[in-house]
C-alpha positions in Angstrom: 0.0 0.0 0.0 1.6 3.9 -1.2 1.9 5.6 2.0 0.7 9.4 1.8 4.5 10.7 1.3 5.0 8.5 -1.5 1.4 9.8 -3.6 2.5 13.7 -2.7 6.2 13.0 -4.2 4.3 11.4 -7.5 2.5 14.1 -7.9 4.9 16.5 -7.4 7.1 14.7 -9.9 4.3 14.4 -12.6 3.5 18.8 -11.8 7.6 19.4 -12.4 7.7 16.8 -15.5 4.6 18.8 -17.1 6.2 22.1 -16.2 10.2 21.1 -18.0 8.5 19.7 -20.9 5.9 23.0 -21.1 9.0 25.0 -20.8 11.3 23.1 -23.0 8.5 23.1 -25.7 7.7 26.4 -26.0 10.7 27.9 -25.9 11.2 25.8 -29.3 7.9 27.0 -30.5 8.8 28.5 -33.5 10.8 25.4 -34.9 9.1 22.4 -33.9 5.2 23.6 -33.6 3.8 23.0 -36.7 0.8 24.8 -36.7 2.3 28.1 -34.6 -0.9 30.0 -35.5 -3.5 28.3 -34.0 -5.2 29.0 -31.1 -4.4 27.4 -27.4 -6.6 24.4 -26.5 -9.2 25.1 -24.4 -11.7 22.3 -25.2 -11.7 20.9 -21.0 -10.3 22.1 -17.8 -7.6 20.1 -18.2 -6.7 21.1 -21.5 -7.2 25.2 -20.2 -5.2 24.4 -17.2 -2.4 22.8 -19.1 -1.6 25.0 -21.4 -2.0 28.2 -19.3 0.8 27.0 -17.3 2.5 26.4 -20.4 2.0 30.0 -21.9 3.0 31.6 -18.0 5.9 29.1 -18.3 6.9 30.6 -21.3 6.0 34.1 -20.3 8.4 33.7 -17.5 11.5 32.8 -19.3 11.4 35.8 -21.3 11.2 38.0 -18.5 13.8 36.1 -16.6 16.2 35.7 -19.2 16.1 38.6 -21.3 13.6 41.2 -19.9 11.5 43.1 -21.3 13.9 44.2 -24.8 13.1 46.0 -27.7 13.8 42.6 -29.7 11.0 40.2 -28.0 8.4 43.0 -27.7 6.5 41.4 -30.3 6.8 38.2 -28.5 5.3 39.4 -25.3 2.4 41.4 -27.0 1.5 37.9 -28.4 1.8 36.1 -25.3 -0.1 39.0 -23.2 -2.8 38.5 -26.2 -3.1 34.7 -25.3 -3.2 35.5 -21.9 -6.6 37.3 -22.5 -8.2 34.1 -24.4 -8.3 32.1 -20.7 -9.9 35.0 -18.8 -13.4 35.7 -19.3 -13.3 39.5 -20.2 -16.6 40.3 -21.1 -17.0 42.6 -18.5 -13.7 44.6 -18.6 -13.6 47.4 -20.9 -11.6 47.0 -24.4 -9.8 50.1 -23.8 -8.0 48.2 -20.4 -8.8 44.7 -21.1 -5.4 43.6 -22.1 -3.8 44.8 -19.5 -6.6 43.0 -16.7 -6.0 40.2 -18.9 -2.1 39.9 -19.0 -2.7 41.0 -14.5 -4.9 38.4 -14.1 -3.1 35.8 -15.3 0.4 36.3 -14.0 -2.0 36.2 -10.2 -3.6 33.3 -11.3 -0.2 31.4 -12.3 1.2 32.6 -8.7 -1.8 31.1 -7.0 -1.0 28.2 -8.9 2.0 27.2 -8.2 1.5 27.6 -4.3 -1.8 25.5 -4.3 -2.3 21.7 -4.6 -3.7 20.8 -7.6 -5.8 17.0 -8.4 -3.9 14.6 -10.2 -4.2 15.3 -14.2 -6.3 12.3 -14.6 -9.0 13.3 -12.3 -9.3 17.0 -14.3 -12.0 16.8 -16.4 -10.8 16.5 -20.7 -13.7 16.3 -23.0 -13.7 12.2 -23.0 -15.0 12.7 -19.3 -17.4 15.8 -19.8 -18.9 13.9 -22.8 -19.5 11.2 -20.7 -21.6 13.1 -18.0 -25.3 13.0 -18.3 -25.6 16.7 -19.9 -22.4 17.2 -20.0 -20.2 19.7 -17.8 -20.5 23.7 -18.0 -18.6 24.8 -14.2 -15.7 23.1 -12.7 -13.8 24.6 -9.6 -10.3 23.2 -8.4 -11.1 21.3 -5.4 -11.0 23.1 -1.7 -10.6 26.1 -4.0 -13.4 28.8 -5.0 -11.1 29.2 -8.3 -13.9 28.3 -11.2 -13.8 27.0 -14.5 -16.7 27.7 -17.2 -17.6 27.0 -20.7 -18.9 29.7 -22.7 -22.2 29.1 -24.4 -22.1 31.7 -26.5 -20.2 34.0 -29.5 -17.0 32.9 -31.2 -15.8 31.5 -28.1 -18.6 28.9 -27.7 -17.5 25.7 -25.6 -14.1 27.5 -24.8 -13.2 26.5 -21.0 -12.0 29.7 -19.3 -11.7 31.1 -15.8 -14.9 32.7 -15.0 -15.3 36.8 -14.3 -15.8 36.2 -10.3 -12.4 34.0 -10.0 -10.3 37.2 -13.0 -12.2 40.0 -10.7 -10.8 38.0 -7.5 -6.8 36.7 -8.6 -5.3 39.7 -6.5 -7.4 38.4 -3.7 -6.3 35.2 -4.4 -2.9 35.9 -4.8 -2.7 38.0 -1.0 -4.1 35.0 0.5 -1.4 32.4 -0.8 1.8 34.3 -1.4 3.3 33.4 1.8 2.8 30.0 1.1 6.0 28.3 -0.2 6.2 27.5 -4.6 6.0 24.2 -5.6 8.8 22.2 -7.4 9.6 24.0 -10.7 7.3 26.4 -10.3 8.0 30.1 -11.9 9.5 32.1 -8.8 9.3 35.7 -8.7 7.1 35.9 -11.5 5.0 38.5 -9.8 8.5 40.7 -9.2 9.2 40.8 -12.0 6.2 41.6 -13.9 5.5 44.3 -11.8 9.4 45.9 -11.2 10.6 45.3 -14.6 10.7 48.5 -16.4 10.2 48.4 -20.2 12.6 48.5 -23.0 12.8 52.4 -23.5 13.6 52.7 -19.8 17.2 51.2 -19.1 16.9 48.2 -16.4 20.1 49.1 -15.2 19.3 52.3 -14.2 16.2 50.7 -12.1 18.4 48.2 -10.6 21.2 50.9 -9.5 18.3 52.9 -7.6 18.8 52.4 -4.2 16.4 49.7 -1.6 13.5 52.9 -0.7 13.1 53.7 -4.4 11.9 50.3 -5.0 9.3 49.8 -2.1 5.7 49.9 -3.5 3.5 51.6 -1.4 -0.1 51.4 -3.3 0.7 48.9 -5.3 3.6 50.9 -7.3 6.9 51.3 -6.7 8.1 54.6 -5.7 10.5 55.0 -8.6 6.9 53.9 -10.6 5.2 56.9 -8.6 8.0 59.3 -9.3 8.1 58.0 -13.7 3.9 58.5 -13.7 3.8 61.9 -11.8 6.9 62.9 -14.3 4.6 61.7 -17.7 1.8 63.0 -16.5 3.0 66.5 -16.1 4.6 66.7 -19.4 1.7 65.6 -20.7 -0.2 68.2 -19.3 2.1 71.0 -20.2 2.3 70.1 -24.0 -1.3 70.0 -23.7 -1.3 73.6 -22.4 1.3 74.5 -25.2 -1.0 73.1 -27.7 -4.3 74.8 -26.8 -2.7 78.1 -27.0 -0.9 77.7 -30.0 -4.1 76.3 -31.6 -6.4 79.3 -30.0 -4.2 81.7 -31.4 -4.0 80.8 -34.6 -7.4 80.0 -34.9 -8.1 83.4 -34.4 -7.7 84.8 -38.0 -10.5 82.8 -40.0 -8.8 83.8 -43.3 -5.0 82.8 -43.4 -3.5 79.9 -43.3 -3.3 79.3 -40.0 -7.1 78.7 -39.3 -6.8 75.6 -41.2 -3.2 74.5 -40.2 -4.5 74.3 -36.2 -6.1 71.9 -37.0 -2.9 69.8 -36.4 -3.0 70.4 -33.0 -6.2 68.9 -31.9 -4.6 65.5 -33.5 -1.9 66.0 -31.2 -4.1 66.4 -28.4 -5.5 63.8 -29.2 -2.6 61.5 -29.5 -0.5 62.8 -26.4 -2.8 61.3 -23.8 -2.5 57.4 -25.6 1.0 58.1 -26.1 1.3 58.7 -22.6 -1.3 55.6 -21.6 1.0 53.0 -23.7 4.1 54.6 -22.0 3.0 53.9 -18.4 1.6 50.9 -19.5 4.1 49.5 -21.2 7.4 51.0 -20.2 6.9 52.2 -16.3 4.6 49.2 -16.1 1.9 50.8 -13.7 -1.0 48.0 -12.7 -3.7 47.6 -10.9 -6.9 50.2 -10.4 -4.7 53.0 -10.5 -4.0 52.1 -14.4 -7.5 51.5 -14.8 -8.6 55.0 -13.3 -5.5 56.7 -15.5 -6.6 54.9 -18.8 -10.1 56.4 -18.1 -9.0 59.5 -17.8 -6.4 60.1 -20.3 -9.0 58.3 -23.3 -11.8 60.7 -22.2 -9.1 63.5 -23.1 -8.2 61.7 -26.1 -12.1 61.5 -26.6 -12.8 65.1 -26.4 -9.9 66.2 -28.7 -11.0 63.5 -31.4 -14.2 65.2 -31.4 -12.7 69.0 -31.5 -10.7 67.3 -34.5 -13.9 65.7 -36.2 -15.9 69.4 -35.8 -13.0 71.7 -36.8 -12.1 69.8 -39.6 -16.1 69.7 -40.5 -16.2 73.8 -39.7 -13.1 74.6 -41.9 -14.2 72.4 -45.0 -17.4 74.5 -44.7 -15.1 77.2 -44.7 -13.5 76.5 -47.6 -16.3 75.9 -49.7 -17.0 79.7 -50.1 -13.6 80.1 -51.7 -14.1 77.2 -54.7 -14.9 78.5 -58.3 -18.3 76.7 -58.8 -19.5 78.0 -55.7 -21.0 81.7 -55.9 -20.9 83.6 -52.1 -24.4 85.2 -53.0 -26.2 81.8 -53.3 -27.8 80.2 -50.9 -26.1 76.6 -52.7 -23.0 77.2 -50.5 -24.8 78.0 -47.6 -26.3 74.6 -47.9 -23.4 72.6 -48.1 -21.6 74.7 -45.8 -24.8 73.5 -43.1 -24.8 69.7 -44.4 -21.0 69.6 -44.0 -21.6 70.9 -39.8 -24.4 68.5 -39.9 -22.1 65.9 -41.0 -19.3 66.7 -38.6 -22.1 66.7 -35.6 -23.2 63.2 -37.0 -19.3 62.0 -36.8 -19.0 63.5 -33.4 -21.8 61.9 -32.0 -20.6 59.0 -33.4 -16.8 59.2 -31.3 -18.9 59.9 -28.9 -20.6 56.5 -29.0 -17.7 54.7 -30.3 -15.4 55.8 -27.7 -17.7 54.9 -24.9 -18.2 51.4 -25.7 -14.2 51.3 -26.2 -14.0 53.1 -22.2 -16.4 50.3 -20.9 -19.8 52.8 -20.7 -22.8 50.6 -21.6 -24.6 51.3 -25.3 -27.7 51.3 -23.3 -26.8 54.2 -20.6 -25.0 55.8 -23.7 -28.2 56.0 -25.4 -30.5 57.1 -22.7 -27.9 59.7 -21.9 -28.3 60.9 -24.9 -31.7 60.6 -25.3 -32.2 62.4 -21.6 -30.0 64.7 -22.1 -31.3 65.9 -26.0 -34.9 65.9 -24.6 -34.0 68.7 -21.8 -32.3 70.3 -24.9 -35.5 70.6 -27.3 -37.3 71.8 -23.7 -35.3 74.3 -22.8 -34.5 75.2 -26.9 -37.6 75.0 -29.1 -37.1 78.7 -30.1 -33.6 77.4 -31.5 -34.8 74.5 -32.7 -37.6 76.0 -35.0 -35.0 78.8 -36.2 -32.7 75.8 -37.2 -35.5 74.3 -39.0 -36.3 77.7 -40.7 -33.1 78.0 -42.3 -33.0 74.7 -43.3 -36.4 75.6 -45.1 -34.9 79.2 -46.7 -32.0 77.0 -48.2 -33.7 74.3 -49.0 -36.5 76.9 -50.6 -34.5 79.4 -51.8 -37.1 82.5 -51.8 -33.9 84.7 -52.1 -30.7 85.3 -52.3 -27.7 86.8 -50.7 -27.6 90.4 -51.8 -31.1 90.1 -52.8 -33.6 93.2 -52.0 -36.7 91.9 -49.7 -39.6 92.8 -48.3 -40.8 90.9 -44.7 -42.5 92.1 -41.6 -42.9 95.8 -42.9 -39.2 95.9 -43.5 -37.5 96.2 -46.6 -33.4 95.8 -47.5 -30.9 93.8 -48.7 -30.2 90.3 -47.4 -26.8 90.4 -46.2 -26.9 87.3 -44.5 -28.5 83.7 -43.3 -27.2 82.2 -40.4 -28.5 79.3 -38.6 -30.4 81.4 -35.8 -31.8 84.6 -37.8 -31.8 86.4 -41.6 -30.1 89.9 -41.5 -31.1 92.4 -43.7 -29.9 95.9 -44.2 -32.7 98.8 -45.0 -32.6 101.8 -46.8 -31.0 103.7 -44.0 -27.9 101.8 -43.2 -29.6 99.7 -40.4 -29.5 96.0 -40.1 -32.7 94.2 -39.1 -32.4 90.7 -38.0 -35.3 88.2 -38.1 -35.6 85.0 -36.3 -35.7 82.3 -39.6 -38.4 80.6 -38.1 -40.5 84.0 -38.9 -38.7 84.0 -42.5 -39.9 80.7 -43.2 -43.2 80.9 -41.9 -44.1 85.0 -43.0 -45.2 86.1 -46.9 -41.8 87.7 -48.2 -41.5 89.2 -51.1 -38.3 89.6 -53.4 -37.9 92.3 -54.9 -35.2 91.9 -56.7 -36.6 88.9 -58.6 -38.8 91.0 -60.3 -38.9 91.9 -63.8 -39.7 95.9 -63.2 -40.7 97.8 -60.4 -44.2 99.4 -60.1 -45.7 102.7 -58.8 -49.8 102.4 -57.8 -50.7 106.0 -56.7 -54.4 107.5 -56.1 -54.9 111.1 -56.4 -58.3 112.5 -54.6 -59.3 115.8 -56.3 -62.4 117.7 -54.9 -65.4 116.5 -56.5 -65.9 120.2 -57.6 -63.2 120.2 -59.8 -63.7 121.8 -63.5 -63.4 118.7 -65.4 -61.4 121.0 -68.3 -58.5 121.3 -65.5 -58.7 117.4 -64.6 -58.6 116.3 -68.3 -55.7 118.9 -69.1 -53.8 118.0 -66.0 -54.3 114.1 -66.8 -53.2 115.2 -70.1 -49.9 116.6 -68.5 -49.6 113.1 -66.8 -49.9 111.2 -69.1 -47.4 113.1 -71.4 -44.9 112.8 -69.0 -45.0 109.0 -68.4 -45.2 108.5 -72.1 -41.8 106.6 -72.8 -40.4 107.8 -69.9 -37.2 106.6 -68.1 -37.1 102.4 -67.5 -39.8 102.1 -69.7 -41.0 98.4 -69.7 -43.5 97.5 -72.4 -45.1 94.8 -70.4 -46.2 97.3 -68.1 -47.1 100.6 -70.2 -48.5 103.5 -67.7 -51.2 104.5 -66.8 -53.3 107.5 -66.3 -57.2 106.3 -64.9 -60.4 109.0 -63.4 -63.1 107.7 -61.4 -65.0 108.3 -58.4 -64.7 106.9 -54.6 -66.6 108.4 -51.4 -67.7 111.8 -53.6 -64.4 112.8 -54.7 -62.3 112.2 -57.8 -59.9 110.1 -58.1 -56.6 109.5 -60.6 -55.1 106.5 -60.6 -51.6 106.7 -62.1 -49.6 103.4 -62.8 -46.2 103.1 -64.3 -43.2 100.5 -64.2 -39.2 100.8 -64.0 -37.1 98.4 -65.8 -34.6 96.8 -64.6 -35.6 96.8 -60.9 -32.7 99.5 -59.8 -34.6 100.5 -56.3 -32.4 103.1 -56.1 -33.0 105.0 -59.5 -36.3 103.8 -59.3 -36.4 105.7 -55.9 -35.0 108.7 -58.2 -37.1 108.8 -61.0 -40.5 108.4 -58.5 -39.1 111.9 -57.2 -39.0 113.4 -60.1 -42.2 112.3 -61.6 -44.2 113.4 -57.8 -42.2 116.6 -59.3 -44.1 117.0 -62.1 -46.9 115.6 -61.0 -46.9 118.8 -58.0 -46.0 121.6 -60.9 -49.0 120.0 -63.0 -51.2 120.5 -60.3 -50.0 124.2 -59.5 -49.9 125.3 -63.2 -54.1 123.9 -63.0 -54.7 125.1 -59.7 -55.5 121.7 -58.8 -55.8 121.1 -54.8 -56.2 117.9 -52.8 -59.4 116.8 -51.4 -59.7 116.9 -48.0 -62.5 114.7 -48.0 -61.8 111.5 -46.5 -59.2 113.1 -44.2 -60.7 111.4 -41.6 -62.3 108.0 -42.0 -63.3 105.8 -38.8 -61.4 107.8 -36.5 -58.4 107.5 -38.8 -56.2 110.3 -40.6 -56.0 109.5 -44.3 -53.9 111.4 -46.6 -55.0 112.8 -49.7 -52.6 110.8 -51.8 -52.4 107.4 -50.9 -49.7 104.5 -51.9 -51.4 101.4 -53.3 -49.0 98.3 -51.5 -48.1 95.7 -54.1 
């Protein structure tokens, strides 16, 4: 009968076998594997426990031999990427989750070479889970709470991996067990020196020279780690500072070329902070929460500049587009792309926005609602914005006029100088500009003037009723010889010269157009003809009726201007 001491040597034997040959093996990988591309087993616990050992075996030997070099970077950034594939990261965001992955496992490969392990033959393989009734979906190492599960669903389906409870819990795991003694063969130190090793960029000689204080690790970080984040993160502010101002100053001038070079800087902006993540990652080697918080922190600000990068590269197109040959500045055609260009760089920006906070770990769904939340208190507290921003959508989608165009709307009239996305500003006959919401634009009459073919004059005269009709047929006479081809005459609308009666007085209707439609020598020529029109009446001592002056309690003039 095998005494107790004689099974715990065997097994220790067959764990210190497994572990030379896993060793020996893989650090021949690339000669004697013949398929080196494919994936690690992970059909059965066993087959998942064996090979992550292998991979943490291998791991090891590059760090204790040759650190991490410049050479066998690519080498570690595989094996780190392997690491992940045993973990069940689900839950973890992308933007940290091969970091988590590559910490979990060099925890879980401590715990594991402390604790006892069953014999091989009593962990399941997929002869034994096939031969369960339903098969096997959990498996926990005995007297351990360290679980095994098979994934039921995506590309990973019937992978065996360790589950998210037992990745969220290796540092737990680890404080409870590192004082116990390694097992035969197992990977010593391998903790040390994932955590103390500095990267390639960062000379390990330098770390090793510093002296014993530099190198104790209060939260979780060594203090020469503390003093190497503090650094990076300072410079990273300052060139962020540098970068702002530069860009805010060059920005200022919307014409040279320096509006459309600071662009440059947003990308810089925007790349600093993950320069500065994969540096601390990678090089000073910082782990744990505090990485995770960093990481957070830094890829918002990388977040925010991508989206200043998205709009001002958006805004300066629009921009732009004034400036090309089969674009005219007085039509609203620019003014509508310039607006679908914004729109488009809103749409892109939403869309970071969305992008970059499934990549941080935020939930599509609370993303979403955010959003939706958040744009509903919006179109509260903004409808008056919101219907001007559908009003100019509607004038340049419409197109009643355009720029430079004379107008008449909401008893103003003047030139359109401009549509923006709030209001239409017009400037009058006096100099003044007159803005007016585009809501009111789009939903008001508005008549363009300078769309028309001629301009037209509508004027009553209202003679006393006792006139001598001799004088009113010799001064229509006068009239009429005056308008007869006078100045902008326009044959489609020849003048006119009518009499007739209204409320006991007679009237003289006089109509006459002006071509082209010139409203300031149309303005002219009016005065001269009221002119003649005054002389006429002198040289017939023709006077104004002053009936009608007052009709229901309202002054009336004797002369009154017909609106168009």
């Amino acid at each position: 009968m095998r005494t107790p001491t004689i099974r715990s040597t065997s097994r220790i034997a067959v764990i210190v076998l497994v572990t030379i040959v896993g060793v020996h093996s893989l650090c021949a990988l690339a000669q004697s594997q013949p398929h080196p591309l494919a994936p690690p087993d992970l059909s059965s616990p066993r087959a998942t426990l064996t090979n992550f050992l292998k991979l943490m075996d291998t791991a090891y030997h590059y760090w204790k031999s040759e650190g991490r070099t410049y050479e066998n970077r690519g080498q570690r950034a595989a094996i780190g990427r392997l690491a992940q594939r045993f973990c069940d990261l689900n839950d973890i965001a992308p933007s940290v989750r091969n970091n988590v992955g590559r910490e979990t496992a060099v925890f879980m490969k401590e715990v594991l070479d402390r604790i006892e392990l069953p014999p091989w033959e009593e962990i399941p393989d997929e002869a034994m889970i096939a031969a369960k009734p339903g098969g096997l979906n959990r498996w926990t190492i005995p007297h351990t709470e360290i679980t095994l599960i098979r994934l039921k669903d995506g590309l990973r389906e019937g992978q065996w991996v360790f589950n998210s409870e037992t990745d969220e819990r290796a540092p737990e795991f680890y404080e409870q067990v590192k004082q116990l003694p390694y097992k035969p063969g197992a990977s010593e130190g391998l903790y040390q020196l994932f955590v103390s090793e500095p990267g390639w960029m960062i000379p390990h000689s330098w770390i090793r020279a510093l002296p014993a204080w530099m190198q104790v690790r209060p939260g979780g970080q060594a203090v020469w780690q503390w003093c190497a984040l503090v650094l990076t993160l300072v410079v990273t502010a300052a060139l962020m500072v540098l970068i702002f101002r530069i860009m805010g100053r060059w920005s200022r001038n919307q014409g040279g070329a320096g509006y459309y070079l600071a662009v440059v800087f947003p990308i810089f902006a925007m790349i600093l902070p993950q320069t500065a993540t994969d540096f601390l990652s990678d090089q000073v080697f910082i782990t744990g929460k505090l990485f995770a918080g960093l990481d957070f922190a830094l890829d918002l600000v990388s977040l925010g500049a991508l989206v200043a990068v998205i709009l001002g590269v958006t805004n300066r197109l629009a921009t732009a587009l004034i400036a090309l040959p089969w674009f005219k500045p007085r039509q609203l055609n620019a003014h509508l792309a310039q607006l679908i260009i914004r729109a488009m760089g809103v749409a892109g920006a939403l869309i970071a926005v969305f992008e970059g906070g499934r990549y941080l770990g935020v939930p599509l769904t609370t993303l979403v609602a955010g959003v939706s939340v958040s744009g509903l208190t919006v179109a509260l507290a903004a409808q008056d914005t919101l219907k001007n921003l559908f009003g100019s959508l509607m004038i340049l989608l419409d197109r009643p006029f355009q720029m430079g165009d004379l107008i008449r709307i909401k008893g103003h009239e003047g030139t359109v100088e401009s549509v923006g996305l709030r209001s239409t500003r017009i400037r009058d006959a006096s100099g003044h500009v007159v803005s007016i919401s585009n809501e009111e634009v789009a939903r008001l009459d508005s008549e363009n003037v300078s769309s028309q073919s001629h301009l037209r004059r509508h004027e009553v005269l209202r003679l006393p009723a006792d006139t001598p009709p001799e004088r009113i047929r010799r001064f229509v006479e006068f009239v009429r010889g005056i308008l007869e081809n006078h100045e902008g005459f326009d044959p489609k609308v020849p003048p006119s010269v009518q009499i007739g009666f209204c409320d006991d007085v007679v009237t003289i209707t006089i109509t006459y157009g002006y071509h082209p439609p010139d409203s300031a020598a149309f303005a002219a020529f009016n005065e001269k003809i009221t002119l003649r029109i005054l002389e006429g009446m002198v040289q017939e001592d023709i006077r104004f009726s002053r009936v009608g002056f007052s009709v229901n309690g309202e002054r009336v003039s004797p002369v009154q201007l017909i609106p168009k």
